[in-house]
C-alpha positions in Angstrom: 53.4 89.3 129.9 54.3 90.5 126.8 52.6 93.6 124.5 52.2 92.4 120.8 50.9 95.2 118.7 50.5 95.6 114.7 52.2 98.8 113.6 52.1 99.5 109.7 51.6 95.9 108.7 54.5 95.1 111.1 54.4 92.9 114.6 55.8 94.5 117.4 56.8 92.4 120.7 57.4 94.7 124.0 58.4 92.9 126.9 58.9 95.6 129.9 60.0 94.1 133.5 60.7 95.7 136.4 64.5 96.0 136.9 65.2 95.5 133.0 65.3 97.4 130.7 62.5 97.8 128.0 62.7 95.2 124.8 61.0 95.5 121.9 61.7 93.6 118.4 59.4 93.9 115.2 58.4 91.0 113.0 56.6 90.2 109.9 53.6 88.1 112.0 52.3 87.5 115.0 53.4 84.2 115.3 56.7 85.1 115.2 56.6 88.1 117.9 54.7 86.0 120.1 57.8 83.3 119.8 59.9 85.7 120.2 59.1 87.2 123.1 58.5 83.8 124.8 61.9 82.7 124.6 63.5 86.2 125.9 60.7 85.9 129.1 62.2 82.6 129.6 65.8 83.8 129.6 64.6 86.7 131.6 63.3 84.3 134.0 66.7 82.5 133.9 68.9 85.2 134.7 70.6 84.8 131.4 68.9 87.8 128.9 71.5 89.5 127.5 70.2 92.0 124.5 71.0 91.2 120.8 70.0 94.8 120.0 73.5 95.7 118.9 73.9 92.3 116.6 70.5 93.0 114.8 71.5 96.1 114.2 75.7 96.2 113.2 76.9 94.0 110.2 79.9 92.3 110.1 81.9 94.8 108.0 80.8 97.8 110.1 82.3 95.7 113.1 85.4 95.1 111.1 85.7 99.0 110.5 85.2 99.7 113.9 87.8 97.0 114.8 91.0 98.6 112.3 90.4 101.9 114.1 90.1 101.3 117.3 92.2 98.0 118.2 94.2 96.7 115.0 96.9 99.9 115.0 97.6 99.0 118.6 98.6 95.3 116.9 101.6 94.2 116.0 101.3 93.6 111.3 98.7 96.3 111.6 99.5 97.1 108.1 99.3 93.8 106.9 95.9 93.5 108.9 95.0 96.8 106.8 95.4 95.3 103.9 93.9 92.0 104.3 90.7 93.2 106.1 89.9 95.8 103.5 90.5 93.8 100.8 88.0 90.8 102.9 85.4 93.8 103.6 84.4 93.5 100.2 83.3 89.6 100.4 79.1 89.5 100.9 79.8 87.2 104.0 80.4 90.6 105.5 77.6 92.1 104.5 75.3 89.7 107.3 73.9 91.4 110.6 76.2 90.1 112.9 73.3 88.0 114.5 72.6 86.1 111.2 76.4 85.0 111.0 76.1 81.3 111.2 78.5 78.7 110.9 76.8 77.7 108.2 78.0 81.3 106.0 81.2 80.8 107.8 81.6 77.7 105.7 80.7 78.5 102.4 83.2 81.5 102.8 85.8 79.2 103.8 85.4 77.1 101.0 84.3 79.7 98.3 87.9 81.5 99.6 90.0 77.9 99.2 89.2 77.8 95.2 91.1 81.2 95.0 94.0 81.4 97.8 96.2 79.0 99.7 94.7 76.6 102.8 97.4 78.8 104.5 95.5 82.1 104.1 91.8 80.7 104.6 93.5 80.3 107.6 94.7 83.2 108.5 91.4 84.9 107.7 89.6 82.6 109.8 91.8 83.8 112.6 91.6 86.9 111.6 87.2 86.5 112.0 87.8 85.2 115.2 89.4 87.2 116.7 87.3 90.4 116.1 84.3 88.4 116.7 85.7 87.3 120.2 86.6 91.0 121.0 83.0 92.6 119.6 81.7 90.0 122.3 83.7 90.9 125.0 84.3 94.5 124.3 80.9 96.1 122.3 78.5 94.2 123.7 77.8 92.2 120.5 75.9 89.0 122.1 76.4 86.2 119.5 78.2 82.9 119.6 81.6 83.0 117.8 80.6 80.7 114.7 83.8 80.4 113.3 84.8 78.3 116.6 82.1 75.8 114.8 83.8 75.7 111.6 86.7 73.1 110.5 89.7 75.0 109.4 91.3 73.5 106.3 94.6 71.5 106.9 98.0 73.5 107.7 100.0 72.8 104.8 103.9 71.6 105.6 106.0 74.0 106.8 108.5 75.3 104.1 112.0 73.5 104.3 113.5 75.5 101.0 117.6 75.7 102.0 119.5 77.5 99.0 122.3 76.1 98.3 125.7 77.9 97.7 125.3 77.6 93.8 122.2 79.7 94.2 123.1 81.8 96.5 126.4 82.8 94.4 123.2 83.4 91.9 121.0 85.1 93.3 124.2 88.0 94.9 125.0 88.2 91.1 122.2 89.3 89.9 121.4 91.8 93.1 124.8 93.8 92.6 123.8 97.1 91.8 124.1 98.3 88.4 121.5 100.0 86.1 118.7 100.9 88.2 119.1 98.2 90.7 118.8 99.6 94.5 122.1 99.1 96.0 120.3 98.3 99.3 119.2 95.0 98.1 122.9 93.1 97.9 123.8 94.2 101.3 119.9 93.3 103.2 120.0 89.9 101.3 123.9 89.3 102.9 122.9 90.2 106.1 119.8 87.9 106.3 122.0 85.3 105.4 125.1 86.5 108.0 122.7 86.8 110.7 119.2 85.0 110.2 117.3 88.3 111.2 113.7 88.7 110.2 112.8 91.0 106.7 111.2 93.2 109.5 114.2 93.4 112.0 116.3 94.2 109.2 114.3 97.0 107.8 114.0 98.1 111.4 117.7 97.7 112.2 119.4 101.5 112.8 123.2 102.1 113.0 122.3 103.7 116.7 121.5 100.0 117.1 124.5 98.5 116.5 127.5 98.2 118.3 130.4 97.3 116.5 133.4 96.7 118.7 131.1 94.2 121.2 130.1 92.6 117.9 126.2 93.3 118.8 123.1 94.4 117.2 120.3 95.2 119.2 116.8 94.6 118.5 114.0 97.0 120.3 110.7 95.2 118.7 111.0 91.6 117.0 108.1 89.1 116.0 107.8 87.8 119.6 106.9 90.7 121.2 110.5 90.9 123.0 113.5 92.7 122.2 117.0 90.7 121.5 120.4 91.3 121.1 121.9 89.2 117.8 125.4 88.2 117.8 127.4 89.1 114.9 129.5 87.0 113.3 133.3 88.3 111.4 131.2 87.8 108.1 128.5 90.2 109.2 131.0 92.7 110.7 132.6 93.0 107.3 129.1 93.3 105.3 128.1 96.5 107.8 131.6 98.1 107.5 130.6 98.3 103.5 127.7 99.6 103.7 126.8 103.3 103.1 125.0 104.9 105.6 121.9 106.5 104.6 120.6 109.7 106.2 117.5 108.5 107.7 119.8 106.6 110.2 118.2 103.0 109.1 120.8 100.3 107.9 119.1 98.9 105.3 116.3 102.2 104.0 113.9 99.9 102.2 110.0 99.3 102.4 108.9 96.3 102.5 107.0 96.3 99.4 110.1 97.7 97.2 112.2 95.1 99.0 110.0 92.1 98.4 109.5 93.6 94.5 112.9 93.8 93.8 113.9 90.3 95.7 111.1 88.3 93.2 112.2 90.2 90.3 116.0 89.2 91.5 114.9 85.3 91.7 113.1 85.4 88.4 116.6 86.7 86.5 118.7 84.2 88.5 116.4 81.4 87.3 115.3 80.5 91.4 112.1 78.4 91.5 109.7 79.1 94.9 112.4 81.3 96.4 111.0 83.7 99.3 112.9 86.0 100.8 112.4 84.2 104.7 114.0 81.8 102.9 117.1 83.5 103.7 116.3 83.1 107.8 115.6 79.0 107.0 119.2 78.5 104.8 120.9 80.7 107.7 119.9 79.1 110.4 121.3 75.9 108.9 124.2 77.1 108.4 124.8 78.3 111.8 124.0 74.9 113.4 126.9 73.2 111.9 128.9 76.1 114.4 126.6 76.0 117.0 125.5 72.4 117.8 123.8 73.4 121.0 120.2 74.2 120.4 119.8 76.6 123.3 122.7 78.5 122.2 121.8 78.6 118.4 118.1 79.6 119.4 119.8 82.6 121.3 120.9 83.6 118.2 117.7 83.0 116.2 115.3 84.4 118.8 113.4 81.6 118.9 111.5 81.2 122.0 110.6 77.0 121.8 113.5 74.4 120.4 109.9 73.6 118.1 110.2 76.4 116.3 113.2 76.0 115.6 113.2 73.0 114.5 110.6 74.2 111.8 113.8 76.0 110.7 116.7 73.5 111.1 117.4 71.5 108.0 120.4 69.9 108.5 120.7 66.9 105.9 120.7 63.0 106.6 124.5 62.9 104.8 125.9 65.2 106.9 124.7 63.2 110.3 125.2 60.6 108.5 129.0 62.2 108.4 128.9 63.4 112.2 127.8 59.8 113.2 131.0 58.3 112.2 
């Protein structure tokens, strides 16, 4: 049976049994510690008591903290996580115990979040919750349901199909050549995505210890997949590396991602592109290449595409030119 004792105004429920440890919880009124500690007996009884004592006391933006130090470096777009997990800190659904998250706040933030950002990013931040609610389960003991898992996500908007065209590509290289106090990195990375449909990360990441240029190979340790791959490169792409100037730090293209993406919008803007983003690049590539590599399993080779639905997320080709191939 249960102790219930008035401490300061405040109800305190102790529930000691032997073989478990001490619980105690304190409660504005007696009526509360007395429900209280009935339903904990009862899942005492059951087998099924597993303490709350860390959700009462953590908040959801101490468990985020806790979750970019310990786990999120270990991640692959840690400093994208960074980034969107400090900026999300800030939010007061975040500022809840975890126990008192509900699906309910989950919710509101979801739709207080859609009247300022893209259905895309709600959810990705969703995911994001999710997944370092799911761990603080598993992992820190934190014993609530995941409410997020309770929540309707908002609709995955339609996957971009934007394919430049050669106009504006012919465009967009003009106004990238280097003159002023344009980088003259940015010509040769934009080229490349185009010769060889790499990722904006495997580019940045591409060395010259990487490539091998006689085999007509460039081999990549980390990509978005998890798995390393060797890309094919085509006469085109061979010609593009021979011109460019190798930098010091032994990296092909020695950009950051942030000057890189800068530069590329400011590049669209002068070149008068409309909703032109630098993966882009990967989608009008990879169309390109199908017209030489008809075979799906040989084109996704190239691509690194692990499912022929990916890449058919990727593969534009237009009704004309089947239209054409059909005869």
């Amino acid at each position: 049976m249960a102790s219930i004792r008035n401490r300061n105004g405040i109800w305190q429920a102790r529930i000691t049994r032997k073989g478990h440890p001490v619980v105690t919880k304190s409660l504005p009124s007696r009526i509360e510690a007395q429900r209280w500690a009935r339903e904990i007996e009862v899942e005492i009884e059951r087998g099924s008591y597993q303490s709350r004592t860390e959700a009462e006391r953590l908040t959801f933006a101490e468990i985020i903290t806790r979750y970019l130090k310990e786990v999120a470096p270990s991640l692959k777009g840690y400093k994208d996580d960074l980034i969107r997990l400090t900026a999300l800190k800030r939010n007061p659904l975040t500022c809840y115990k975890m126990v008192a998250l509900t699906p309910e706040k989950i919710a509101a933030f979801r739709d207080e979040r859609l009247t300022k950002v893209s259905a895309g990013t709600v959810i990705r931040e969703l995911s994001c919750f999710s997944a370092i609610i799911n761990h603080s389960r598993r992992e820190w003991r934190i014993n609530i349901p995941n409410p997020v898992e309770l929540v309707k996500k908002p609709k995955s908007p339609r996957g971009r199909n934007r394919i430049l065209t050669d106009v504006e590509i012919a465009r967009l290289t003009e106004e990238l050549k280097p003159t002023g106090r344009r980088s003259i990195w940015m010509l040769p990375v934009v080229e490349l995505a185009i010769a060889t449909a790499m990722r904006r990360g495997e580019l940045l990441a591409l060395r010259w210890a990487d490539i091998d240029i006689t085999q007509r190979v460039a081999f990549l340790h980390d990509t978005k997949n998890g798995e390393s791959r060797s890309v094919p490169l085509s006469t085109a792409a061979i010609r593009l590396l021979e011109s460019i100037p190798q930098s010091i730090t032994g990296r092909v293209i020695p950009l950051t991602n942030c000057a890189l993406e800068a530069a590329f919008k400011k590049a669209t803007q002068r070149a008068h592109l409309e909703d032109v983003h630098f993966h882009d690049l990967r989608h009008t590539a990879i169309t390109k290449m199908a017209n030489f590599l008809p075979n799906l399993i040989e084109l996704s080779a190239v691509t690194g595409h692990k499912s022929l639905a990916m890449l058919k997320r990727y593969y534009h080709p237009s009704a004309s030119e089947l239209a054409r191939k059909l005869g």
